[in-house]
Each structure stands twice: as structure tokens, then as C-alpha cells.
ZAMARGU-4260 file (C-alpha; in steps of 0.2 Angstrom, whole numbers, plus 5000, padded with zeros to 4 digits):
<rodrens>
0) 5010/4758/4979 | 5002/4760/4994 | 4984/4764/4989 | 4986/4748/4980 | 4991/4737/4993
5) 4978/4747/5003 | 4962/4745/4991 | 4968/4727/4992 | 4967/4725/5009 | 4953/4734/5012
10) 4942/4724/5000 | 4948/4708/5013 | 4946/4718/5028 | 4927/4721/5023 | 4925/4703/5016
15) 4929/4698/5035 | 4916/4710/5041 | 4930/4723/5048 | 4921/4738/5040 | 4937/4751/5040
20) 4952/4756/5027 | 4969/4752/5035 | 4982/4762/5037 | 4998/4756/5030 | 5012/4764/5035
25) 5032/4762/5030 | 5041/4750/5042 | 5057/4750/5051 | 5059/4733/5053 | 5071/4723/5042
30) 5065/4715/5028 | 5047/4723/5030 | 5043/4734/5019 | 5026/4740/5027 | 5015/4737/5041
35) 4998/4736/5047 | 4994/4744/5065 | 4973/4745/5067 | 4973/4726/5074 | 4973/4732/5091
40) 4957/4745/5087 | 4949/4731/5076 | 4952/4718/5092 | 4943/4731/5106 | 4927/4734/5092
45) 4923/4717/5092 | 4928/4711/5110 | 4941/4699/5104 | 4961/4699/5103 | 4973/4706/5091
50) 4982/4686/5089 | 4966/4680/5085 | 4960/4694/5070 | 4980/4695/5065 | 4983/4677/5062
55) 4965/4676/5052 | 4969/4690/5041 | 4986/4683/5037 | 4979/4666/5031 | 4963/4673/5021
60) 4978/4688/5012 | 4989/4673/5008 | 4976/4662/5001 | 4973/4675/4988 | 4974/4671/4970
65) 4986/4686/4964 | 4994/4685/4980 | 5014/4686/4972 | 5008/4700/4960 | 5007/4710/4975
70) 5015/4701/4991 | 5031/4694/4995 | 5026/4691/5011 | 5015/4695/5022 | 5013/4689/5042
75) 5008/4693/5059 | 5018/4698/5073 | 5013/4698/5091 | 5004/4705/5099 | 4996/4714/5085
80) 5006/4719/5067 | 5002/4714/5050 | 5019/4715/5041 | 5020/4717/5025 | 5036/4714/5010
85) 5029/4718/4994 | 5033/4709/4978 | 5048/4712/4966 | 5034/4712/4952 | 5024/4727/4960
90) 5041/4738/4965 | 5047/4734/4946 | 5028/4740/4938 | 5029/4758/4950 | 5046/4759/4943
95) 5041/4759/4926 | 5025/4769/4929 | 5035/4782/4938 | 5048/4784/4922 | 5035/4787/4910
100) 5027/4800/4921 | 5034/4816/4919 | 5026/4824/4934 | 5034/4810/4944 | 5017/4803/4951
105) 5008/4821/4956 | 4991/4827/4951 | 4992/4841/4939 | 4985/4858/4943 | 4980/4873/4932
110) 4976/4886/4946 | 4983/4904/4944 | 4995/4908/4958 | 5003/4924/4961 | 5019/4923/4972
115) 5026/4939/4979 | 5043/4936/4986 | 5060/4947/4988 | 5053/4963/4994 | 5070/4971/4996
120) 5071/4989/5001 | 5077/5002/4987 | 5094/5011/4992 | 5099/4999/5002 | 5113/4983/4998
125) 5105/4966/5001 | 5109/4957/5016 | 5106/4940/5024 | 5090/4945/5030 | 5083/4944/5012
130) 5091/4927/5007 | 5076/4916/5014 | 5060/4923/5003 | 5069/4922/4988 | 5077/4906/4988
135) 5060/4900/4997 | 5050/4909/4985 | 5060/4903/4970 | 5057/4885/4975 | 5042/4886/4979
140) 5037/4895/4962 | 5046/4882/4951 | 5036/4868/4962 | 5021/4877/4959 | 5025/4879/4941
145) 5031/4858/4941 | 5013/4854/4948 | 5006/4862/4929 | 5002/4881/4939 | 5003/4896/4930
150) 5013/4907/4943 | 5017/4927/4942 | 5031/4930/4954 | 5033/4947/4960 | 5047/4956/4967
155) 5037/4970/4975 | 5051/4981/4980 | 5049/4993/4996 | 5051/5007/4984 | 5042/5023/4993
160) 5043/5021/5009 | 5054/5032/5025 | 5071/5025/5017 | 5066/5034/5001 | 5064/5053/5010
165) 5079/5049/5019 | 5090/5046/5004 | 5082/5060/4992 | 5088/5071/5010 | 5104/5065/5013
170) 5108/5069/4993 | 5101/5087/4994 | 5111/5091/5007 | 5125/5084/5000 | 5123/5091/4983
175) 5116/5108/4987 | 5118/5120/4973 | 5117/5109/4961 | 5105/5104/4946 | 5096/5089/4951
180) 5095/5083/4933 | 5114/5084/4935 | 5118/5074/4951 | 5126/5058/4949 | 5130/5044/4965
185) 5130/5026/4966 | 5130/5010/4974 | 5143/5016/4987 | 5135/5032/4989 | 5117/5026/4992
190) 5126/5012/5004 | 5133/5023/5016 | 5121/5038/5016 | 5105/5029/5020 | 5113/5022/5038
195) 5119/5038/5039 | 5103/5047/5039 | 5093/5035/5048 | 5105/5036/5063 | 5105/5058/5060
200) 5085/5053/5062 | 5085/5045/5079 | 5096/5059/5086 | 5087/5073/5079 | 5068/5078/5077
205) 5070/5091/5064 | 5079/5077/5052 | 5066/5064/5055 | 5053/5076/5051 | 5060/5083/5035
210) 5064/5065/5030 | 5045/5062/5034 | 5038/5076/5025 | 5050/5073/5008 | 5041/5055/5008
215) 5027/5062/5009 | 5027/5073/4995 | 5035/5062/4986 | 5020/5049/4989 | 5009/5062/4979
220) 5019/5066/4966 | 5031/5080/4969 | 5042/5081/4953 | 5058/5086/4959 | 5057/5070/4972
225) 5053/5060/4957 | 5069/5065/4948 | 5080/5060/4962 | 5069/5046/4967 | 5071/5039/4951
230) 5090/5040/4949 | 5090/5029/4966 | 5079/5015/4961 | 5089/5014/4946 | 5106/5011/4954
235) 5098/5001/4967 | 5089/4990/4956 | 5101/4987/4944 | 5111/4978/4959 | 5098/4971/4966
240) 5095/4963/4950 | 5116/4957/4947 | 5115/4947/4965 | 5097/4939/4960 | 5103/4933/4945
245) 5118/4925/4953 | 5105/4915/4965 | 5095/4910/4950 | 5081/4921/4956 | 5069/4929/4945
250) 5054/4938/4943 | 5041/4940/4930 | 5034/4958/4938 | 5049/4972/4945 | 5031/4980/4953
255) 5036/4990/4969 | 5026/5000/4983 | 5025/5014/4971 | 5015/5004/4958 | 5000/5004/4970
260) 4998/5020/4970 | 4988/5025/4954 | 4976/5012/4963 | 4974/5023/4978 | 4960/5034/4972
265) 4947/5022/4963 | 4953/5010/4979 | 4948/5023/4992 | 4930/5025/4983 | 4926/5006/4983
270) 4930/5005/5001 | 4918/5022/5004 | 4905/5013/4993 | 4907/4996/5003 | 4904/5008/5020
275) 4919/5001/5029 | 4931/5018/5030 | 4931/5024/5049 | 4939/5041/5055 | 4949/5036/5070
280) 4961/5052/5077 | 4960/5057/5061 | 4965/5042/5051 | 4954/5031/5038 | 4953/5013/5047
285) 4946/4997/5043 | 4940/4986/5059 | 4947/4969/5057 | 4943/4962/5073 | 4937/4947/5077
290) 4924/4936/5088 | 4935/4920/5092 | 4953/4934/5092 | 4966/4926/5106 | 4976/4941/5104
295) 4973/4962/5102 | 4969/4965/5085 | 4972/4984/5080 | 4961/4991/5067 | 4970/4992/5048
300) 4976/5008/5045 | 4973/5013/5029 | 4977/5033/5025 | 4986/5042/5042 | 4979/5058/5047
305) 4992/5068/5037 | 4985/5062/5023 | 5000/5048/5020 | 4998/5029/5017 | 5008/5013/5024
310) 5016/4998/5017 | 4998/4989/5022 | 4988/5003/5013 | 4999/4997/4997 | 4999/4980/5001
315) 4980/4979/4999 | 4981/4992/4984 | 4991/4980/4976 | 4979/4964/4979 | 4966/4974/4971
320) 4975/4978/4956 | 4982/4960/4957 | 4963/4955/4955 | 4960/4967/4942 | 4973/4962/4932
325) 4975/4942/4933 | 4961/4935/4942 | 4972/4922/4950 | 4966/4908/4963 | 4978/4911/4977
330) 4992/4924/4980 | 5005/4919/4990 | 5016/4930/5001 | 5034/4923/5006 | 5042/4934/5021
335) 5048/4934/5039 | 5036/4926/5052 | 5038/4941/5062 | 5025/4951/5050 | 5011/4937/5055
340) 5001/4951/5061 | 5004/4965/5045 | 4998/4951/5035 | 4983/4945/5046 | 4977/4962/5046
345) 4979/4966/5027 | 4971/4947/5022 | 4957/4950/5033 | 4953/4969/5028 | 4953/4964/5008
350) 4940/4949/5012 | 4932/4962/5024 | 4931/4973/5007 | 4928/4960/4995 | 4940/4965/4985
355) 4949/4946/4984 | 4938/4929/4986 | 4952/4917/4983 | 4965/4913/4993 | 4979/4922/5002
360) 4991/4913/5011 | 5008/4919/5022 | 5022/4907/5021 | 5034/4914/5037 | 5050/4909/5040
365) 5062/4910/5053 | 5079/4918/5052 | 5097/4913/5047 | 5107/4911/5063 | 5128/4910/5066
370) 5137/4896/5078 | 5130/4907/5093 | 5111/4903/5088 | 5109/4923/5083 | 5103/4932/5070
375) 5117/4931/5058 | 5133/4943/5059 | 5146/4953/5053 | 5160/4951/5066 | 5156/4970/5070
380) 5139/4967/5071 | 5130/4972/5055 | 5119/4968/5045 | 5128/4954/5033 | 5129/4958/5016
385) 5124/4943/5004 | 5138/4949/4994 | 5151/4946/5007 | 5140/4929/5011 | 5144/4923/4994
390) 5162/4927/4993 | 5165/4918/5012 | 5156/4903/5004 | 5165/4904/4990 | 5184/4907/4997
395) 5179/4892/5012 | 5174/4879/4998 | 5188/4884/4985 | 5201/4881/5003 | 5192/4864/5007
400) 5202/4854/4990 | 5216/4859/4981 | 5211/4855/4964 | 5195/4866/4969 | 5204/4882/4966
405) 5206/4879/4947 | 5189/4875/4946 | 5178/4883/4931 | 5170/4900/4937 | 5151/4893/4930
410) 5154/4876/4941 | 5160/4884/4955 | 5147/4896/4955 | 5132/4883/4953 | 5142/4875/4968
415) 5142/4889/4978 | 5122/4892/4977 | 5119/4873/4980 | 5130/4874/4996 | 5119/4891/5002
420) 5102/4884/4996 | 5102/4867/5002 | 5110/4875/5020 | 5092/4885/5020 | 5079/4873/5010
425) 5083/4855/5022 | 5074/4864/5036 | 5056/4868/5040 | 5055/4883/5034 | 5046/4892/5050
430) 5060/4888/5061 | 5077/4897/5062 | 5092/4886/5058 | 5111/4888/5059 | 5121/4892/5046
435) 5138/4884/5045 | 5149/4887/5030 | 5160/4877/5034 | 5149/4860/5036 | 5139/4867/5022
440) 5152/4866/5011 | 5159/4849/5011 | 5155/4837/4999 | 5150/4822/5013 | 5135/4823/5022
445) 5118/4832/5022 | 5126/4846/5009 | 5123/4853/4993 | 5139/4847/4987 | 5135/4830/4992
450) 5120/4832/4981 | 5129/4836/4965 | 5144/4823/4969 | 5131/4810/4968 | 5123/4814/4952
455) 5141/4817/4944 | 5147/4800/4951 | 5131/4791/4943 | 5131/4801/4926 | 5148/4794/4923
460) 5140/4777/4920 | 5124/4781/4911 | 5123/4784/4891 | 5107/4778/4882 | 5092/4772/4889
465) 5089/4754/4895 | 5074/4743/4902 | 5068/4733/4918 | 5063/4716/4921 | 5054/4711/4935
470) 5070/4704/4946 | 5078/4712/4961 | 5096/4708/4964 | 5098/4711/4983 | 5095/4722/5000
475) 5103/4738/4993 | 5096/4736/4974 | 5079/4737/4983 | 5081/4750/4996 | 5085/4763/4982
480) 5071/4756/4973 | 5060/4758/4986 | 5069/4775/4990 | 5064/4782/4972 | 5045/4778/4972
485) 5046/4792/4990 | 5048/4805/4977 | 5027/4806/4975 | 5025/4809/4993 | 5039/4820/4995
490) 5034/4831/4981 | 5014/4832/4989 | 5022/4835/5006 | 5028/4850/4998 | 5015/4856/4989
495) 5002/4853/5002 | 5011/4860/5015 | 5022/4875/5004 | 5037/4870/5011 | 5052/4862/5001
500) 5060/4854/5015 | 5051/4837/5012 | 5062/4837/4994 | 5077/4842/4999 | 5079/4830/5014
505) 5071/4817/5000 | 5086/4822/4990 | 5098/4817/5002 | 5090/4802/5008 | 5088/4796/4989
510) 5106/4800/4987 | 5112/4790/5001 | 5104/4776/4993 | 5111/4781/4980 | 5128/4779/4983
515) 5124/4763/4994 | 5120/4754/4978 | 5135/4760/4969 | 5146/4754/4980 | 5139/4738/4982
520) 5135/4733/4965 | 5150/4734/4953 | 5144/4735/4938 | 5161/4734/4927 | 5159/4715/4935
525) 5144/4713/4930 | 5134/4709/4912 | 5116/4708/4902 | 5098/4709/4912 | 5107/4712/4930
530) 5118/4726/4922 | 5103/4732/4912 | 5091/4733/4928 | 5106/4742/4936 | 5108/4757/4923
535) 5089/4757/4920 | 5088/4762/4939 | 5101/4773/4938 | 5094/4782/4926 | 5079/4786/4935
540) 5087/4791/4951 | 5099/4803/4941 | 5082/4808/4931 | 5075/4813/4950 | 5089/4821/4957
545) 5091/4832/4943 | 5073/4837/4943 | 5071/4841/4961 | 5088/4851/4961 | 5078/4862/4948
550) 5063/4863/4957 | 5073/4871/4972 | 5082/4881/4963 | 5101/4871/4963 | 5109/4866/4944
555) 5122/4853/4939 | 5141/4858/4937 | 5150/4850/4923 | 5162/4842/4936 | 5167/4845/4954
</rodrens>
């Protein structure tokens, strides 16, 4: 709507010799629905006053011929506004438009995206710390998807690394004598002895290089390692798997570190070929530094002088085979803000090598904070397990309403993911934010649950489709009409930007209008066109809640 009312202004702007495209911009003034600010800037190019343009241009856009296909009004405001209420008829036609669109207003795309997000470490339970990529990454991957993308999420699981040699140590000593085709643990077992041995580590040398050495060997294929080493990832990923599925998380790849390494050899001779591998103390480095660099840029350490490789040696082993195998136009990496660096380093050494020409782009977050604006706790301190996190979620919501603890276990459960999704997607993703379970979870305010309560209250009304006339009814028929036609620019805000907070805090603003309307306009009271109008908006609002809750990830309960 407002490129329209823009083209159209323009073309009078011009006509009047005032060579620029005004800017229109949503207005807070009531009754206005936009306004015009460039007056002043017009005035000082042409030595004149803002009154004396502002009053012209009202008269010469009022005298147009269409004027109420487009304007309801439109007048000038000292010392120097154009303000601007648009017609019922041009609200009613965007409407329509919108309804019959089924990418809600955006510009299809048909790009290739790889999304890598999740990244947890094998043999060890997942824990607050991993909620943000993959509810992140999950929305961001249906919005991608939404916009006509085909996407390739991977979970890329830290499957090789110290934690690994640490486990495989901690179960030979525990299991000496024993066959290792015979030994058995699980979840528990892998739980407690990783922490274990990664303490005994920091206390003792000898461990920490044992632990080093196992990882080592077991980084080039030593059999026995890979017996054990298996075993663990199949424990570990099998739980890993359970709690993903309960967020509605998925993937289409279950690649880890270790799936880079078959990649290793044929990688190491295209870098030798490109003339780019360095000895340094030993070590094979690329230089990554460069001219206009505000900080120190250490050189990308690609093999360590025993022979080893990092997490960064796999990550850019694994966007080469990601080249190799999909040919995609971007690859996106959702995790912490605090690797910025790991990843500047790896982006710059794969464009250094030419190994990837498209795109590749970090999307860091901040972290999940308690009331006390810290990292978030277990009340001894730990780490907190997303397990336990969705059982106090669950247990405060259930203790909020009586009837809620007879609730159906699938609607509580769909509750339960809006009430920790929403928590985290409302915010900017690159800050940290404050998670209260108890605010979170109640159904009024800027909640999941409030979501959901809002498309349940409307649904209850709707049952066939109905059509629009061209006729507003009053203030708070139009502010959720006007409310509805934000879903375009709340949906590009998010794509351009990779951030879904601009949907869900559309989702709450649309569902305070929402409810505004409803309780406003009775329809039992009212009959024909007006109560036709009514349930024809309605349906669309429901239509755009329900397909924004999808895109981040959040799905209807049968009742609440």
C-alpha cells in the first residue's frame, strides 16, 4: 500500500518540479494513517517555506481525479507534515490481494540455502546453552523455506573432538578386562563420566594427555576407538534426537565433525595446489589477515604440528564437501556470538582458497539469562539441562489454572514449546534476554500462550469462507485491518535481516488488535454485509497467525 500511495505522490511531487520520491512513513497521530516528512528538505532546496510547499501540495493531491480511490484525507500540518488517511476502498483492495496471496505479499526466491544449526556435542545431555540455534535455526529455516528456498539443515554434531577421547578414557578404565564389543553404558553413564574426566584433566597432566592422544588416534581411524566411539554417538544421538523432536526441531543431514574427515586428504592437496599451506612452529596455517583488520587476526590453523585437526579444520572440510555436493548460494551458520572470530577466520580462509564463492553468513546470538541477568542456572550452578527446562515450564504453566492440569498431554505439550519459543524468538536475536517462566507462561501479555488464546478465541467463530465489501465499520475495525496488511513488511524485516523477532512481535501486535476488535464488535448482535466483513477479516487474521506460528516453529492446540 505504501508504494502505491508513494508512486502516487511522487508523480505529483515531480509534476510540481520537486524532483524526489517521498518518504511515507506509519503515523502516530490519531486518525492518520501516514505522513509525509521531506517538506522541510523540499523548503531549504528551493529557498522557500515548508507552509507555503505543504499547503500547495495538499490543494494540487486533493484536486486529483481518483482522489477517494486512494485518499480519505489528506492535509498539511504546521510547520511542515503532509498527513495522510487513506481510503476504505484501497485498505479493502490490499485486503483481498493479501488473501489470495499465499506468500502473504513477499517475493519468491529459489536460492539453495544450507542452514547448519544445533551443533551439540556427543556424550554430553543438552542444556540451555543449545536452545537458541535450534529454535533460531528452525525458524529461520521454515522462513527460508516460506520465501520458496530450498534449504538443507544440518545438525553438524561435535562428534570427534577432546570430549570424545575423554569418554572412550573414562570407559576403559572403567571396563578394563573386558571385551570392548561387549561393553554396554548409557545415557546416565555417558552423563556423569564426561564431567568426570574433564575435571580428572584439569588436575592431572598425564590424563589430559592420554585423553589427547586417544582423540587423536581415533581422528585417524584407530579401530578399537571406533568401536567405543560408536556405541557413544549412538546413545547420545538417540537422546539428542527424543528432546529435538519434542521442540519440533529437525534436520535433513545427522553430518557431524567426523564426516569431514574423508575430505581431509583430497582437501589438503587443493589447498597445496592453491599455494596457501604455511609451516608455522610446525603447524599447516592459512594467513587470513587483513589490510583494513581493527583487531588481531591469528593465522587459520588448519593441521597442529602432531599431526591433529580442529573444529575449524572440519569446518572448512565440511564447506567444501557442502560445495561438492549441493552447489548451494549461501550457507548459513546459526551459533553463539561469542565464536565471531572462529567463523571469520574459517569464512575468510575458504574464499582465500576458493573453495566457496557464494555466501556465508554467521547469525550470533546472545545467551539465555535468569532474573539475575546471568547466564542461566541450576540453583547449584550448572549447566541447565533442557530437559529439566521443559519440566519447570511445564509444572509452572500446569500450576497457573486449575483446569490446566487435566489438560491433553499433545496440547500441553504444543503449549509448553510456544511458551519457551516465543520467550526467546520476541527479542533481537544478538542480544541476551531474560528468561522468566513464570511471565512466559501466562496467557495475557507478550506470551506464547497469549498467541495461541487468541487464535482459539477467533476460530470459535469462523466456519466457511465469506467476502468483503468495500465499507469500514469503525476505529478498531480499521486498526486490525491496517494491523494485517504489516505482515509483508514484518515478513521482509525477517528475511532481510535473518532475524524472526520482527514476526513474533508482529504476532503479538496483530493479536492485540485482534482481540481489540472482538471485544468491540459483537457479532452475535450483528447481521448481513457488516457481519460478513467481520468473519472475512477474521479469517485472514486467524489465516496469519496460524502461518507465522509455523514459520517460528509454534503449532495450535486443540483447546487451552
Amino acid at each position: 500500500m505504501i508504494n502505491e500511495i508513494t508512486d502516487i505522490l511522487t508523480k505529483i511531487f515531480n509534476k510540481e518540479g520537486y524532483n524526489i520520491i517521498p518518504k511515507i512513513t506509519k503515523s502516530e497521530i490519531e486518525g492518520v494513517d501516514f505522513q509525509c516528512n521531506d517538506l522541510f528538505k523540499l523548503a531549504k532546496e528551493n529557498h522557500t517555506s515548508p507552509i507555503e510547499i505543504g499547503e500547495k501540495l495538499e490543494q494540487k493531491i486533493n484536486e486529483i481525479s481518483d482522489f477517494s480511490n486512494y485518499f480519505k484525507k489528506v492535509t498539511f500540518s504546521k510547520p511542515g507534515f503532509l498527513n495522510i488517511t487513506v481510503s476504505d476502498n484501497l485498505i479493502c483492495k490490499y485486503l483481498k490481494a493479501l488473501n489470495n496471496d499465499e506468500k502473504l505479499g513477499i517475493k519468491e526466491s529459489h536460492q539453495t540455502i544450507v542452514l547448519d544449526y544445533g551443533g551439540p556435542n556427543i556424550a554430553k545431555p543438552l542444556h540451555v546453552g543449545h536452545l537458541r540455534t535450534a529454535i533460531i535455526g528452525q525458524a529461520l529455516n521454515n522462513l527460508l523455506k516460506f520465501e520458496g528456498n530450498k534449504t538443507i539443515s544440518d545438525v553438524h554434531l561435535g562428534d570427534i573432538g577432546l570430549q570424545m577421547g575423554q569418554v572412550i578414557y573414562g570407559i576403559l578404565e572403567d571396563f578394563k578386562g573386558q571385551k570392548l564389543e561387549n561393553i554396554n553404558f548409557d545415557l546416565n553413564y555417558l552423563n556423569v563420566t564426561y564431567p568426570k574426566i574433564s575435571s580428572l584433566c584439569k588436575e592431572d597432566e598425564k590424563v589430559k594427555e592420554k585423553c589427547e592422544q586417544i582423540t587423536k588416534e581415533l581422528q585417524e581411524g584407530n579401530e578399537d576407538y571406533k568401536i567405543l566411539w560408536k556405541k557413544i554417538c549412538e546413545v547420545s544421538i538417540t537422546d539428542i534426537k527424543r528432546i529435538y523432536k519434542y521442540l519440533s526441531v529437525d534436520f535433513d543431514l545427522w553430518y557431524g565433525e567426523s564426516d569431514a574427515y574423508k575430505y581431509f586428504d583430497e582437501l589438503t592437496e587443493y589447498l597445496n595446489n592453491q599455494n596457501i599451506l604455511k609451516r608455522d612452529e610446525g603447524a599447516l596455517v592459512i594467513d587470513v589477515k587483513e589490510e583494513n583488520d581493527k583487531i588481531e587476526m591469528p593465522p587459520f590453523i588448519y593441521q597442529k604440528s602432531n599431526g591433529a585437526y580442529l573444529y575449524s579444520s572440519s569446518d572448512l572440510a565440511t564447506i567444501y564437501q557442502r560445495q561438492k555436493d549441493y552447489k548451494p548460494d549461501e550457507i548459513i551458520y546459526i551459533a553463539d556470538s561469542r565464536q565471531a572470530l572462529h567463523f571469520t577466520e574459517v569464512f575468510r580462509a575458504a574464499k582465500k582458497a576458493h573453495i566457496f564463492e557464494g555466501k556465508l553468513k554467521h547469525v550470533g546470538y546472545g545467551t539465555v539469562n535468569g532474573k539475575d541477568n546471568k547466564p542461566f542456572k541450576t540453583r547449584s550452578g550448572g549447566a541447565f539441562k533442557l530437559d529439566d527446562l521443559i519440566k519447570e515450564v511445564e509444572e509452572t504453566f500446569v500450576s497457573l489454572r486449575e483446569e490446566n492440569k487435566n489438560m491433553d498431554k499433545e496440547d500441553l505439550d504444543k503449549i509448553v514449546n510456544s511458551i519457551i519459543k516465543f520467550a526467546d524468538l520476541q527479542n533481537d536475536l544478538e542480544r541476551n534476554y531474560i528468561f522468566d517462566i513464570q511471565k512466559f507462561s501466562e496467557v495475557n501479555g507478550k506470551t506464547g500462550p497469549y498467541i495461541l488464546y487468541t487464535y482459539l478465541r477467533i476460530n470459535k467463530l469462523l466456519s466457511e469462507s465469506h467476502n468483503l465489501s468495500n465499507h469500514i465499520y469503525n476505529e478498531k475495525d480499521k486498526n486490525l485491518r491496517m494491523k494485517i496488511l504489516e505482515v509483508t513488511n514484518a515478513l521482509n524485516n525477517s528475511l532481510n535481516e535473518l532475524k524472526p523477532h520482527y514476526i513474533a512481535n508482529y504476532l503479538y501486535e496483530l493479536s492485540v488488535s485482534a482481540n481489540d476488535f472482538y471485544e468491540t464488535n459483537h457479532l452475535n448482535n450483528i447481521s448481513g454485509e457488516e457481519k460478513e466483513d467481520y468473519l472475512y477479516i477474521l479469517n485472514l487474521t486467524n489465516r496469519v497467525i496460524k502461518t507465522l506460528l509455523n514459520i517460528l516453529g509454534i503449532y495450535l492446540p486443540k483447546k487451552m
